[in-house]
Every structure is written in C-alpha cells, then in structure tokens.
VMD Tcl script that draws the C-alpha trace (Angstrom):
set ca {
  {0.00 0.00 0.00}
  {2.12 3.02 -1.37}
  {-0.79 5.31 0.02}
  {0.56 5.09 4.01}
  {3.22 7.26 5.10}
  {5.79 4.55 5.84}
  {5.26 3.34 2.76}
  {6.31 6.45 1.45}
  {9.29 6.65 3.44}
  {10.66 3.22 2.64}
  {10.28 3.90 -1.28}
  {12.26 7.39 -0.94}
  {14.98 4.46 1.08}
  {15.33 2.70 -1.29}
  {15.84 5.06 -3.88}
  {18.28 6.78 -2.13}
  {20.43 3.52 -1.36}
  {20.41 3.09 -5.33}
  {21.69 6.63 -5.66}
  {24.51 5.97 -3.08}
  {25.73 3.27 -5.47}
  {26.59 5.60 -8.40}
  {27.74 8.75 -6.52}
  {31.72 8.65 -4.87}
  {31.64 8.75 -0.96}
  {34.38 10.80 -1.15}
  {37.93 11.83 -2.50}
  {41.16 10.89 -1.05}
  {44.21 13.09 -1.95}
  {48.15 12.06 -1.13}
  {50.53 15.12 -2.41}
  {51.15 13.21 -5.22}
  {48.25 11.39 -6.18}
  {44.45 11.31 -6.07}
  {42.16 8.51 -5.08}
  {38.25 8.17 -5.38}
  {35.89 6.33 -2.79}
  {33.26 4.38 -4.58}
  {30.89 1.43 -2.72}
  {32.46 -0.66 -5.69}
  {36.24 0.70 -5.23}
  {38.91 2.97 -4.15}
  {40.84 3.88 -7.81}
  {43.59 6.88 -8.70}
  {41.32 8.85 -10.24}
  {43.91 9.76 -13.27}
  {45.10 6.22 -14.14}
  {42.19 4.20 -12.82}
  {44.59 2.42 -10.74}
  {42.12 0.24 -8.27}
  {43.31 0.32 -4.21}
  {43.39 -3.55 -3.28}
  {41.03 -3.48 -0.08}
  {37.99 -4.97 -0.35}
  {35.07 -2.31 -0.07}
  {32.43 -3.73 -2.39}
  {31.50 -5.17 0.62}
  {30.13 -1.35 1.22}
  {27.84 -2.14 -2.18}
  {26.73 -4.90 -0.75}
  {25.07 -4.24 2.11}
  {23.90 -1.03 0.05}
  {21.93 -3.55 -1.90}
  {20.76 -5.23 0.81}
  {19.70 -2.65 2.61}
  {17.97 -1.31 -0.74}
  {15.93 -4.78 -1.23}
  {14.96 -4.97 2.35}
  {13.34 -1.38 2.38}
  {11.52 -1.86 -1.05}
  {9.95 -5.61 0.50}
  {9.00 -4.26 3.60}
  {6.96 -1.73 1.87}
  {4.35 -5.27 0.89}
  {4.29 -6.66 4.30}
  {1.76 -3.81 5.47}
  {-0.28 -6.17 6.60}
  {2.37 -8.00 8.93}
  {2.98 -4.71 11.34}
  {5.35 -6.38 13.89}
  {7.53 -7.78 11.31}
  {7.62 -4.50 9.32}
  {8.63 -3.05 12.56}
  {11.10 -5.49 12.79}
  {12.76 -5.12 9.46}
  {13.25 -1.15 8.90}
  {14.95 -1.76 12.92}
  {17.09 -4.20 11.40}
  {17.54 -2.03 7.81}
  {18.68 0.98 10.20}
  {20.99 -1.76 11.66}
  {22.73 -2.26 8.46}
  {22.70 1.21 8.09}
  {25.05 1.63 10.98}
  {27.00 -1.42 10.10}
  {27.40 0.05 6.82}
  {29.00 3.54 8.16}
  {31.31 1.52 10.68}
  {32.70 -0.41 7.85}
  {32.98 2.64 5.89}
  {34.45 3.97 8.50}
  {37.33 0.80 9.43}
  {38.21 0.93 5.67}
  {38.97 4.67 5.72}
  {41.24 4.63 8.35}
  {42.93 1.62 6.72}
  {43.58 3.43 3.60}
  {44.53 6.90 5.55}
  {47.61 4.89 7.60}
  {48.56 2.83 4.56}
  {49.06 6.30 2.26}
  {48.56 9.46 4.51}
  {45.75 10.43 2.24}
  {43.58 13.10 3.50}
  {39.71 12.78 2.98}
  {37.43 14.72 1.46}
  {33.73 13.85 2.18}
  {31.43 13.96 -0.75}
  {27.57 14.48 -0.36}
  {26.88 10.23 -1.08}
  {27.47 10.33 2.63}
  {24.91 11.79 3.56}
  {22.41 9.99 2.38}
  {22.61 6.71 4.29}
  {21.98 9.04 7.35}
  {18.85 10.50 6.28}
  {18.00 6.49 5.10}
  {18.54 6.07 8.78}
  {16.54 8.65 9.60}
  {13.55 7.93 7.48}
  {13.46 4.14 8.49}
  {13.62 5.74 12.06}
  {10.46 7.91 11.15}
  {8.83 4.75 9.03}
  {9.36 2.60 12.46}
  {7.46 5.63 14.35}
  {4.53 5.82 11.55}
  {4.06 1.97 11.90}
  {3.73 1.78 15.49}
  {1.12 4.04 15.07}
  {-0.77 2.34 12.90}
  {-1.03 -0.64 14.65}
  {-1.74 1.43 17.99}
  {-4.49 2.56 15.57}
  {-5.75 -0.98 14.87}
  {-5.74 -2.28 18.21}
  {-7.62 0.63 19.44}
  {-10.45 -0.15 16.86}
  {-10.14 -3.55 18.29}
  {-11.39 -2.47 21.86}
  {-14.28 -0.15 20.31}
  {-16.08 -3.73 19.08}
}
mol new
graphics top color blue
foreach p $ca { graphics top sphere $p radius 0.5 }
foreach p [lrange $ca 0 end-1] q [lrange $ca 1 end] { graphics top cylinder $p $q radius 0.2 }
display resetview
C-alpha cells in the first residue's frame, strides 16, 4: 500500500540507497596522487589504478539494505515484522558507516591520504533517519488498529 506514510518513506529508502551506489563517498588526496571512494572501489582517479582493499562489501550491504526497504513496503499487513525489518535495515545502516568507516582509516595509515567527504554520505543518514520515522509511523498504525479492536 504506497498510500501510508511509511510506505512512502521506505520507497524514498530505497531510492536513495540506489543513488549511493553511483555517486563517490568521497575523494582521497596524497601530495602526489588522487584517489576516489566508490561502494564498488577505491581507484587513482587519473590512471584508474584500483586500491586492493575490499570495499564492495560497502555495495553490498547497500543492496541489501535497498531490497529490504523496497519488501517491507508489501508486508503492510504484517505490522510487527515491518517493525522489525526497517529496525534491522537501520541496523545495516550503521554497520554500513562503521565499515565505511574501518576501511577509511585503513587506507589513511597505509598512504597518509587526507579525505574529502562527498555528499553520497549523507544519504545513508537520512535512510537512517527515514526508516527511524517509518518505524514511528508503523507503530502508530497498529496502535491505531488495536484501538479499533477495543471499540467492538
């Protein structure tokens, strides 16, 4: 049901998981050299040069998170479980920025670098956010149905 507010919420999610794939978390710059931060890779940006850790493991659990906010928008009917899923989708969501964030440093005291942020990085925090509000707008739904439940 794409007509309740959660609903709503989980779709804008999900399509701003998918955008986080294509746009670069960030740019790393040496003195000598420049390096962009992808969910896919870390690659020189002028020879295309691709860093050897492995952070498609970011992309991943992008994806992940992505499918699991788009499903939960057809289990409208299960509440609790609903519940239960954006919880655990925000959960990824923070798993996701501490594994951004253990990869970052690894690259920083392997080269120096020093990081740029780009505005991809954002977005997982207003997906966390939203599934934060969508957990809110559920829970008051189903205080909704269970007080039409005492009326009969």
């Amino acid at each position: 049901m794409i007509q309740r507010i959660q609903s709503l919420y989980m779709l804008l999610i999900t399509a701003l998981l998918i955008a986080v794939l294509f746009l670069p978390f960030g740019f790393l710059q040496t003195p000598t050299e420049t390096y962009e931060y992808t969910a896919f890779s870390i690659q020189q940006v002028l020879t295309g040069e691709v860093y050897s850790l492995p952070v498609w493991i970011l992309a991943v659990a992008l994806i992940i998170n992505a499918a699991l906010s788009f499903l939960t928008i057809f289990l409208y009917k299960k509440r609790k479980l609903q519940i239960r899923l954006c919880v655990c989708s925000g959960l990824v969501l923070v798993l996701f920025y501490l594994i951004y964030t253990i990869f970052l440093f690894m690259f920083i005291s392997k080269t120096g670098a020093e990081n740029n942020t780009s505005f991809g990085m954002a977005l997982p925090l207003i997906s966390i956010i939203l599934d934060y509000m969508a957990v809110n707008a559920i829970r008051k739904d189903e205080a909704l149905v269970k007080s039409w439940d005492r009326i009969r």
